[in-house]
Backbone as CSV, one residue per row, in Angstrom:
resi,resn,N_x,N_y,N_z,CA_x,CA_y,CA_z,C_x,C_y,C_z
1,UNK,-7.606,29.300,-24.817,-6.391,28.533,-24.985,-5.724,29.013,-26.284
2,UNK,-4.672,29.490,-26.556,-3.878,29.696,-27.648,-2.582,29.416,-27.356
3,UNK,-1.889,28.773,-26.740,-0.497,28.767,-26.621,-0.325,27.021,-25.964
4,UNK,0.178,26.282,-26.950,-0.293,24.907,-26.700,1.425,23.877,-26.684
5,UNK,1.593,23.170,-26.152,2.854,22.042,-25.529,2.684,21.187,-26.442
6,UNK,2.975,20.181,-27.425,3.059,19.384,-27.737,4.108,18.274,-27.309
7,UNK,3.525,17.595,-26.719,4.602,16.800,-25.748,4.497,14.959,-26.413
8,UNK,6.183,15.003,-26.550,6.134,13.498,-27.410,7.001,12.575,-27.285
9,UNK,7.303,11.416,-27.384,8.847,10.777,-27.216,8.645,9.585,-28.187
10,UNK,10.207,9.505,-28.734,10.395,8.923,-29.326,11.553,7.581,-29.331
11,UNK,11.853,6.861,-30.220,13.199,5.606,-29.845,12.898,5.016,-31.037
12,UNK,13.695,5.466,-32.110,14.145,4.784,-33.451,12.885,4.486,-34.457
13,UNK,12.074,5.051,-34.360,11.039,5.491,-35.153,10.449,6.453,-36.107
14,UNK,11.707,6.660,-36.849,11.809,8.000,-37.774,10.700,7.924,-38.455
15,UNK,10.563,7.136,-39.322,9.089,7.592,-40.317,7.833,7.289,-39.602
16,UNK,7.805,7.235,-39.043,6.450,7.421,-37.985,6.329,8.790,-37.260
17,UNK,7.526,8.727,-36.675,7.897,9.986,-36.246,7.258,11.484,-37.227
18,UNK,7.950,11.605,-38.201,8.078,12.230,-39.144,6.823,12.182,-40.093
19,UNK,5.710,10.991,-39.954,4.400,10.795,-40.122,3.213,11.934,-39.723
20,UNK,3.990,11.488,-38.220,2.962,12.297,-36.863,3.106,13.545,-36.941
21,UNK,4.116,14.192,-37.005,4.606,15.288,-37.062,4.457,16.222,-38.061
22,UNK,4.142,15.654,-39.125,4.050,16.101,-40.809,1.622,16.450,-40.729
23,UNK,1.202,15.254,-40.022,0.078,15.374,-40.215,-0.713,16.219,-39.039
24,UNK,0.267,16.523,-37.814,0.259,17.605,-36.754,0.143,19.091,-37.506
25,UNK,1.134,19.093,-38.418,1.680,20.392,-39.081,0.282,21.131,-40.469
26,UNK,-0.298,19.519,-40.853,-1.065,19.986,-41.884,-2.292,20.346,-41.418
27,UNK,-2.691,19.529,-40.044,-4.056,19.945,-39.567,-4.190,21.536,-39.134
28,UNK,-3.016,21.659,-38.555,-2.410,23.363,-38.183,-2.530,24.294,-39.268
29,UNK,-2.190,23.998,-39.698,-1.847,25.046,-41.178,-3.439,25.184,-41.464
30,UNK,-4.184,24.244,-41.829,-5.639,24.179,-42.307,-6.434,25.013,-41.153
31,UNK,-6.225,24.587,-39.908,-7.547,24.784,-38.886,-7.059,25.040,-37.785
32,UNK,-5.607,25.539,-37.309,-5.006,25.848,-35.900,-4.110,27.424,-35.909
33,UNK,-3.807,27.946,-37.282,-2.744,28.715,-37.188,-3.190,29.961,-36.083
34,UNK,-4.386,29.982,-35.417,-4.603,30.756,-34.435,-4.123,30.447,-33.128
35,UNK,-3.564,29.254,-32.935,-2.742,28.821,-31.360,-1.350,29.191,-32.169
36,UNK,-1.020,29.190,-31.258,0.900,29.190,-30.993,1.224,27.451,-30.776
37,UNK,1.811,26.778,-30.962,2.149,25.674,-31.099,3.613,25.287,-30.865
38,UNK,4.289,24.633,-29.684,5.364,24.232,-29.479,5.711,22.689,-29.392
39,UNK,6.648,21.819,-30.005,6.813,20.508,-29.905,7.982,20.036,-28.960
40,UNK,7.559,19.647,-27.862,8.946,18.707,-26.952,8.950,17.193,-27.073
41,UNK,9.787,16.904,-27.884,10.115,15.770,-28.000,11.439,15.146,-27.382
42,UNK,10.936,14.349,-26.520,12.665,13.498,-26.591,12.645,12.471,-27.111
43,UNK,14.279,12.685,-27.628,14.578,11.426,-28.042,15.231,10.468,-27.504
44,UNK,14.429,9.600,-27.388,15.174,8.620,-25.992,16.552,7.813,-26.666
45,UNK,17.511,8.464,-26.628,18.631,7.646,-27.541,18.004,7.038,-29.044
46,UNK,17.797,7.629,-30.098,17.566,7.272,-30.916,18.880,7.165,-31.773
47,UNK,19.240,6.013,-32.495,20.322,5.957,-33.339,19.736,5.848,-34.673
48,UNK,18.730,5.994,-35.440,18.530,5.808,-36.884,18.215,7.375,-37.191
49,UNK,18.402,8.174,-36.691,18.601,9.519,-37.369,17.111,10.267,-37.093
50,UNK,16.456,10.164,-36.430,15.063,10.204,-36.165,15.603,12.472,-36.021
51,UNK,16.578,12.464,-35.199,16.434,14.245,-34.712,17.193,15.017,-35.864
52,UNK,18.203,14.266,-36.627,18.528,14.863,-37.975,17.211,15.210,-38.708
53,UNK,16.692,13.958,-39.043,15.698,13.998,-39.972,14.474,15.057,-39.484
54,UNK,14.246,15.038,-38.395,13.174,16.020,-37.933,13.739,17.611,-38.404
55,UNK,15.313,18.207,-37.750,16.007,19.236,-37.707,15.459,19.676,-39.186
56,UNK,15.455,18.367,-40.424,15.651,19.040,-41.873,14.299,19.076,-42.563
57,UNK,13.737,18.479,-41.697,12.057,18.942,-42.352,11.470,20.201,-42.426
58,UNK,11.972,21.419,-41.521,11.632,22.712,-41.437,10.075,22.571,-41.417
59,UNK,9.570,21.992,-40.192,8.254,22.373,-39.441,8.373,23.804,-39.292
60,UNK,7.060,24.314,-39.301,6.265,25.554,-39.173,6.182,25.779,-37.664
61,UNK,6.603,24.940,-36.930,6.257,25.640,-35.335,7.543,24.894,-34.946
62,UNK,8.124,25.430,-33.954,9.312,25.320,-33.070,9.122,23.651,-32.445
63,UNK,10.518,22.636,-32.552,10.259,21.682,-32.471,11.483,21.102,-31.238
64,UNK,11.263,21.457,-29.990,12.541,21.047,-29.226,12.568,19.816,-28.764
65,UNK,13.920,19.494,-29.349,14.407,17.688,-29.172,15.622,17.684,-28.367
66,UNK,14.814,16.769,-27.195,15.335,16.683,-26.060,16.029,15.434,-25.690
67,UNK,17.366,15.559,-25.551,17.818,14.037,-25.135,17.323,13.314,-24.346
68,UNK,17.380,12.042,-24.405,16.863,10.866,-23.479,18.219,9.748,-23.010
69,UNK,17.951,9.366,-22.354,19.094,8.134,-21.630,19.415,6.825,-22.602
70,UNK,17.699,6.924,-23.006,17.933,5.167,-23.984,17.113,4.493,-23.177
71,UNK,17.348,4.851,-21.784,16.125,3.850,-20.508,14.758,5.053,-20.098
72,UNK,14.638,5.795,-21.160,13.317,6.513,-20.765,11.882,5.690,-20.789
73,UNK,11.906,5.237,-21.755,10.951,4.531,-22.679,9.767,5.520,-22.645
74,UNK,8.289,5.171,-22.857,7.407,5.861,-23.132,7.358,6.851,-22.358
75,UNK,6.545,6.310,-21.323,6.419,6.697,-19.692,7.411,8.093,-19.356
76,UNK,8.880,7.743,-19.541,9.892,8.863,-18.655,9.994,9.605,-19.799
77,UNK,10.423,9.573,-21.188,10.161,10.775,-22.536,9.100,11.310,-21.948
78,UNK,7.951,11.551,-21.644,6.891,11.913,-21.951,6.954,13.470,-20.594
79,UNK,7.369,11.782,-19.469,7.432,13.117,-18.404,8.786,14.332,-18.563
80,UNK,9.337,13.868,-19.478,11.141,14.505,-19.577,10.644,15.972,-20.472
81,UNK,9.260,15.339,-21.114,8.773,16.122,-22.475,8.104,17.099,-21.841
82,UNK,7.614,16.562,-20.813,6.396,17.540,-20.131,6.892,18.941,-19.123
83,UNK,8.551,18.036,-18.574,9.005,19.019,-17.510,9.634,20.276,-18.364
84,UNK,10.074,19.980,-19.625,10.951,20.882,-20.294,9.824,22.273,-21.299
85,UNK,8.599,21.861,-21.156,7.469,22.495,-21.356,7.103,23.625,-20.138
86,UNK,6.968,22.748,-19.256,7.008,23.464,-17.787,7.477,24.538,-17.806
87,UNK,9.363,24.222,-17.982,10.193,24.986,-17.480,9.834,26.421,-18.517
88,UNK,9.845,26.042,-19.962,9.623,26.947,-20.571,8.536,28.195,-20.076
89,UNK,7.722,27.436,-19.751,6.357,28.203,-19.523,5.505,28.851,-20.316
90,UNK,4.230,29.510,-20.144,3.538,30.660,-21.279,2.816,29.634,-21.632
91,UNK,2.450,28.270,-21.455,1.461,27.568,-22.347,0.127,27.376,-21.406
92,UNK,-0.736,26.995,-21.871,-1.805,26.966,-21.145,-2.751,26.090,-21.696
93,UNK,-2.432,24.788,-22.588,-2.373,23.445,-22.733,-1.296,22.705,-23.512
94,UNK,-1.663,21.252,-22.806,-0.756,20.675,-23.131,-1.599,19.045,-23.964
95,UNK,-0.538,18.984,-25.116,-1.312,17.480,-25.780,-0.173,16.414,-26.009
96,UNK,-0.456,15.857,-24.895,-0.275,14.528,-25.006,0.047,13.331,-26.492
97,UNK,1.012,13.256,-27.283,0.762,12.600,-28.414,1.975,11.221,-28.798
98,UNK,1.508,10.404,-29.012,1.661,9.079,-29.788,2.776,9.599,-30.553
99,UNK,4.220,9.082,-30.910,4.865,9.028,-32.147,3.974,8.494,-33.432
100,UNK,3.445,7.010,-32.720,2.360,6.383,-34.151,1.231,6.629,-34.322
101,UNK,0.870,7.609,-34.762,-0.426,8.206,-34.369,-0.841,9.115,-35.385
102,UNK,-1.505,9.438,-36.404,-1.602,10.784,-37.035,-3.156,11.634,-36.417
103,UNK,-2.910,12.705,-36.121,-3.968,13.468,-36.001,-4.616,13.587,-36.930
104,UNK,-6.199,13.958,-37.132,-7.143,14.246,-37.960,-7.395,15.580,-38.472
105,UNK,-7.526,15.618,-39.623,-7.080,16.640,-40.480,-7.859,18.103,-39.408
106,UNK,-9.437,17.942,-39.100,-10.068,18.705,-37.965,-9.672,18.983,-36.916
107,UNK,-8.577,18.382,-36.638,-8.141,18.068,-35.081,-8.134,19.482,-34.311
108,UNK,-7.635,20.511,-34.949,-7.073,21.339,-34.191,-8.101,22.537,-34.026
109,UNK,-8.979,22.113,-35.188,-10.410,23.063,-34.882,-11.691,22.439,-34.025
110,UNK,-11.322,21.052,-34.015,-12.239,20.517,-32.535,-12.189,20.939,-31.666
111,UNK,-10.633,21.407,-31.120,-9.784,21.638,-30.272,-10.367,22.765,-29.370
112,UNK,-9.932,23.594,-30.496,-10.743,25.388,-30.193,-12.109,25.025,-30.059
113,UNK,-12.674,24.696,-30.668,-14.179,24.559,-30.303,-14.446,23.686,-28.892
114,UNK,-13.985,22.770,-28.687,-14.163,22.286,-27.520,-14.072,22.814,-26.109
115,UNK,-12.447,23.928,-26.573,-12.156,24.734,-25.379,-13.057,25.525,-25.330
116,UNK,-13.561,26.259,-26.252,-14.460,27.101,-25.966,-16.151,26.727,-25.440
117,UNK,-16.236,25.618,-25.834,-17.633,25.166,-25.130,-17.390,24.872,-23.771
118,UNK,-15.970,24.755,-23.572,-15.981,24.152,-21.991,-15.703,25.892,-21.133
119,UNK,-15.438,26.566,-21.920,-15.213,28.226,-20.822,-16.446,28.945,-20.959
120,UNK,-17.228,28.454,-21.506,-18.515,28.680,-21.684,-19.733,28.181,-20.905
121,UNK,-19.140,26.665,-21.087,-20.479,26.406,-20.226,-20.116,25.802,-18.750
122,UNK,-18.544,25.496,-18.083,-17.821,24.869,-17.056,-17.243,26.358,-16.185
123,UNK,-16.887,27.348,-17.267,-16.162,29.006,-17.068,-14.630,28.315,-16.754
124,UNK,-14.207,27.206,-17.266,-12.734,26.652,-17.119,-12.585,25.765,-17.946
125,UNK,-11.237,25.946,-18.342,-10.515,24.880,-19.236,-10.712,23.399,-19.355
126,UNK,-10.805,22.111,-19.771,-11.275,20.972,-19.679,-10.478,19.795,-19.933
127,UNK,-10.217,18.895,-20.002,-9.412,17.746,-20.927,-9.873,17.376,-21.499
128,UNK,-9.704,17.029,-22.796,-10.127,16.945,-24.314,-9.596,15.963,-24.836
129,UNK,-10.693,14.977,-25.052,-10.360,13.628,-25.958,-10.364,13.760,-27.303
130,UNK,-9.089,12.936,-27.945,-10.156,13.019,-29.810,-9.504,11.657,-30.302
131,UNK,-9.931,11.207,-31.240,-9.758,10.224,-32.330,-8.474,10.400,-33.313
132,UNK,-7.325,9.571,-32.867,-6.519,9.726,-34.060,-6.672,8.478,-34.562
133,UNK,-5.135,8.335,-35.862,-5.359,7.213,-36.583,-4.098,6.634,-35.964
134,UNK,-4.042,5.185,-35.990,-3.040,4.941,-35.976,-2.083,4.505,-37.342
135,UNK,-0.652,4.592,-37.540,-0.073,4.025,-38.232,-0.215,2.799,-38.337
136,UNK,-0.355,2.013,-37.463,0.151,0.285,-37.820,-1.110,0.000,-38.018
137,UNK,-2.354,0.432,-38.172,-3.661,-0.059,-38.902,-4.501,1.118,-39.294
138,UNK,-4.068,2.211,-40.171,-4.548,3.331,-40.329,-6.185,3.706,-40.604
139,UNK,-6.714,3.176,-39.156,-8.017,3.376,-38.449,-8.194,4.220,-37.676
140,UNK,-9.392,4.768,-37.160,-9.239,5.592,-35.986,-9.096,4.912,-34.193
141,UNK,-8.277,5.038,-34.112,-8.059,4.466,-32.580,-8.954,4.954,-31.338
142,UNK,-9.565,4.965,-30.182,-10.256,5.264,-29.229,-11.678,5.671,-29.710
143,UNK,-12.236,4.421,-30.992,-13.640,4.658,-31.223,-14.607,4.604,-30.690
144,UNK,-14.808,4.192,-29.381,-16.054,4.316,-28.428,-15.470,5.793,-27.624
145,UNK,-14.946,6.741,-28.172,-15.320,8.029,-27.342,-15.004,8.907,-28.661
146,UNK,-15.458,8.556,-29.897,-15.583,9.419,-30.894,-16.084,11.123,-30.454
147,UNK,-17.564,10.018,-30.240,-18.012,11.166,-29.989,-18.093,11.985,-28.524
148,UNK,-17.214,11.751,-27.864,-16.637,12.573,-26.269,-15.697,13.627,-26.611
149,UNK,-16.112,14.939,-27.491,-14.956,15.830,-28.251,-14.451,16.783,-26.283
150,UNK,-15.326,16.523,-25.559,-15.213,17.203,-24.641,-15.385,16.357,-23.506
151,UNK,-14.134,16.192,-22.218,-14.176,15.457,-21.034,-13.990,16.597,-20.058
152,UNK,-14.363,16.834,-18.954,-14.474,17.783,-17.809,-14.382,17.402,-16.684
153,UNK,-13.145,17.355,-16.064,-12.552,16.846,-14.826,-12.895,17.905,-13.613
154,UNK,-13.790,17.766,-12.662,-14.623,18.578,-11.907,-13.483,18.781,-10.480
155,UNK,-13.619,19.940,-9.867,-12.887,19.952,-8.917,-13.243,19.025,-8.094
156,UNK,-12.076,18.512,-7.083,-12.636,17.507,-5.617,-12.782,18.460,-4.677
157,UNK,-12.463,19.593,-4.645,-12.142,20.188,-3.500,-13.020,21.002,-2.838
């Protein structure tokens, strides 16, 4: 895996926004600069300046902000986030992420390591759980699968 989607949505949540995004960027820099890294975000009608403020932060990886209606809410950003990833193409995962949420400083070297235990010992790619924090109680959120750095969705077929 080296070429990774970051798929996100947002609605008037700038410093959270800009939280997530800032602690995405530092775990990278530390322990990811070996993926390629792309961000689709929409913004589901945001009026407090949430895509200015992103535009002027000058992130280290390409950050495309995608309009939203205002009636996306979580749910339709996410899929709006996911199709415009699609379309792009060349990636060969995709992460799922929280506006309120900060990733863990390791995050992105779990990551690699995980993928690689799963093409190793599955010979295919896997879905991959991890532990962030949240903003509104800066704990780690989904603590009964701490330790699940690796989930493996088996063919049905």
């Amino acid at each position: 895996m080296k070429n990774i989607a970051v798929l996100m949505t947002c609605y008037n949540r700038k410093e959270k926004t800009l939280r997530c995004l800032s602690a995405l960027q530092e775990g990278w820099e530390k322990n990811g600069k070996e993926l390629s890294v792309s961000v689709f975000l929409t913004d589901d009608g945001c009026s407090d300046g949430t895509a200015d403020a992103i535009r002027s932060q000058g992130f280290r990886f390409p950050i495309h902000i995608l309009p939203g209606t205002g009636n996306l809410f979580w749910n339709g950003g996410m899929i709006n986030s996911w199709k415009a990833a699609l379309a792009e193409g060349g990636f060969d995962g995709y992460l799922w992420l929280n506006d309120d949420t900060y990733s863990l400083p390791e995050f992105w070297e779990d990551l690699i390591a995980a993928d690689a235990y799963s093409l190793a010992t599955f010979g295919k790619h896997g879905i991959y759980v991890r532990t962030v924090l949240s903003n509104n109680f800066m704990k780690p959120c989904n603590r009964n699968i701490i330790s699940m750095d690796v989930g493996i969705m088996e063919d049905t077929e």
